[in-house]
C-alpha positions as CSV (number, residue, x, y, z in Angstrom):
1,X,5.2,7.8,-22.6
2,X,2.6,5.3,-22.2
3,X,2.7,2.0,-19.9
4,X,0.8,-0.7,-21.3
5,X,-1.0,-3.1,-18.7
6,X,-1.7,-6.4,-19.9
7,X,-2.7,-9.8,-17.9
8,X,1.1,-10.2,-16.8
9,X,1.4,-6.4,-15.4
10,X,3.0,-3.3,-17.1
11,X,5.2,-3.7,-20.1
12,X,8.8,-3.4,-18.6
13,X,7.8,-2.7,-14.9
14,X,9.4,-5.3,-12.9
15,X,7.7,-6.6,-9.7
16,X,9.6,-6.1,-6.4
17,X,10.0,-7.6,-3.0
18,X,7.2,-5.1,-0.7
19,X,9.1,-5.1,2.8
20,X,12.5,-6.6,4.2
21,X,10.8,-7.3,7.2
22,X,9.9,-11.1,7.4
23,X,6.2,-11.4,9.2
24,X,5.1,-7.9,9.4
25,X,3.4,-8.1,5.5
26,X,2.2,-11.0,3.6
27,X,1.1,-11.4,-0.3
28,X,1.9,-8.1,-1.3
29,X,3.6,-7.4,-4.5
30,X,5.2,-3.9,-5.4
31,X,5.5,-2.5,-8.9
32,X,7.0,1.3,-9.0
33,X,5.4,2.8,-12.3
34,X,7.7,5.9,-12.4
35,X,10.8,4.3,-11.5
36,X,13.5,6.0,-13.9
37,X,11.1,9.2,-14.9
38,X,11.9,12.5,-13.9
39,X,9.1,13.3,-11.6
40,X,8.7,14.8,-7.8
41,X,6.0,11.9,-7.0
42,X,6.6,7.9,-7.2
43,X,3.7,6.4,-8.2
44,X,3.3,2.3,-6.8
45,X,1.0,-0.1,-7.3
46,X,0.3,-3.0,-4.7
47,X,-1.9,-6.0,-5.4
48,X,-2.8,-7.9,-1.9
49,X,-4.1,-11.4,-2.5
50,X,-6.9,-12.7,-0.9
51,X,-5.7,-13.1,3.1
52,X,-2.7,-10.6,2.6
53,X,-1.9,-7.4,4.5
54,X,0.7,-4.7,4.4
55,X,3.0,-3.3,7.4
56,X,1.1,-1.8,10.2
57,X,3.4,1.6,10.1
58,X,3.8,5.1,10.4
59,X,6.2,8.1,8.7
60,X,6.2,11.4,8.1
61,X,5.1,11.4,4.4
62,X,1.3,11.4,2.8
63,X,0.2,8.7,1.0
64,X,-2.7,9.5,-1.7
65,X,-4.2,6.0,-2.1
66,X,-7.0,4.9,-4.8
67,X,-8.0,1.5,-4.4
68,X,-8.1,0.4,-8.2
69,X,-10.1,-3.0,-7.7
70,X,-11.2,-5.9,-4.8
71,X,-11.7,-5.0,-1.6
72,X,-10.8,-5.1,1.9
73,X,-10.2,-2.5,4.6
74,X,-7.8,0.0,6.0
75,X,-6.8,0.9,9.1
76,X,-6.2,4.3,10.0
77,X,-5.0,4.9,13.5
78,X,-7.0,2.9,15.9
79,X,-10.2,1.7,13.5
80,X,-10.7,0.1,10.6
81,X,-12.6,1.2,7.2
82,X,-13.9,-0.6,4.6
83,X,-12.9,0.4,1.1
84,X,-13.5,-0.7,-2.4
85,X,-13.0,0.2,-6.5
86,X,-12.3,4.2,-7.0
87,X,-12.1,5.1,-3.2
88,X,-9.5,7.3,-2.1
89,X,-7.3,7.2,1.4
90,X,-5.4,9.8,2.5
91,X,-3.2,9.2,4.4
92,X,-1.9,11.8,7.3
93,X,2.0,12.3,8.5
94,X,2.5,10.1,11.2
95,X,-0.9,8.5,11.0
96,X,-0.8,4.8,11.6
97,X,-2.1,2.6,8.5
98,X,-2.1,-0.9,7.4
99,X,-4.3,-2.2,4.5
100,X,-6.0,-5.7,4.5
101,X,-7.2,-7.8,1.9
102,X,-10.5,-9.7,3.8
103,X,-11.6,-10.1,0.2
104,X,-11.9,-13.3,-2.6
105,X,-10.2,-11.7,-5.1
106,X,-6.6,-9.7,-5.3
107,X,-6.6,-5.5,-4.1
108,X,-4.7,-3.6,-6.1
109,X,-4.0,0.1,-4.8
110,X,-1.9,2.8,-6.2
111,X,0.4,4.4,-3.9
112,X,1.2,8.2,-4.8
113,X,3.5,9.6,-2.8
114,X,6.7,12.4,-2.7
115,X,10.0,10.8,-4.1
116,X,12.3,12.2,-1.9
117,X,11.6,10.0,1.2
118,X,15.0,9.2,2.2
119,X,15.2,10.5,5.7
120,X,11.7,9.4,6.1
121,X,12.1,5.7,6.8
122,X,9.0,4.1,7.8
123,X,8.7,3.0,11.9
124,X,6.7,-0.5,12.3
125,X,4.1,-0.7,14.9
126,X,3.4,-4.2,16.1
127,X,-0.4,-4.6,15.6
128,X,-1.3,-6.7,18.6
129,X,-0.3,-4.5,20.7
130,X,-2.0,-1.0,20.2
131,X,-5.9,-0.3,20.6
132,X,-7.6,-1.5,17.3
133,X,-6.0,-4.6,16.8
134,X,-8.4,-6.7,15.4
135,X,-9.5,-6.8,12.4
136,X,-13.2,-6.3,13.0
């Protein structure tokens, strides 16, 4: 099977709504690439437009994150990194995280992680309040 990327996103990959949680995210998009396959991993990518920033969170899962193109930063625990094209974040159980677009042009990363997550909801962490807050 091959998923074809064109300028409108994959060939019969819809996108989806990121978070339910209204003000903890904003302008990121969610596309699941093996929704429907039989695999163990679910593979997602995220585009973050210039300005936008996902969920400031923590769960038990890892995350294996390649940045595919832009940039921006993440923040692991209590500091922030900058990342760009082709680098990889791994992210540790538990370990706080929140990716930021500081950017001019959209970040797309792809998400791997296990598919069985189900009793493994994530827990948000309001941002303001622990060490690292800003975005410096």
């Amino acid at each position: 099977m091959i998923l074809r990327h064109g300028a409108g996103g994959w060939d019969g990959v819809p996108e989806t709504r990121y978070k339910d949680e209204p003000g903890t995210w904003e302008g990121v998009s969610r596309r699941v690439l093996t929704e429907g396959l039989p695999c163990r991993f679910e593979a997602r990518c995220f585009e973050l437009a210039p300005g936008g920033f996902t969920s400031f969170e923590r769960h038990r899962h890892v995350h294996f994150v390649l940045v595919l193109a832009g940039r921006g930063k993440v923040r692991l625990g209590d500091e922030w990194h900058p990342v760009g094209p082709m680098d990889v974040v791994l992210v540790g159980p538990d370990q706080p995280h929140r990716f930021l677009n500081d950017g001019l042009e959209t970040m797309r990363i792809l998400c791997v992680v296990d598919r069985d997550r189900d009793r493994d909801r994530p827990v948000l962490i309001d941002p303001d309040s622990a060490p690292g807050a800003s975005n410096e």
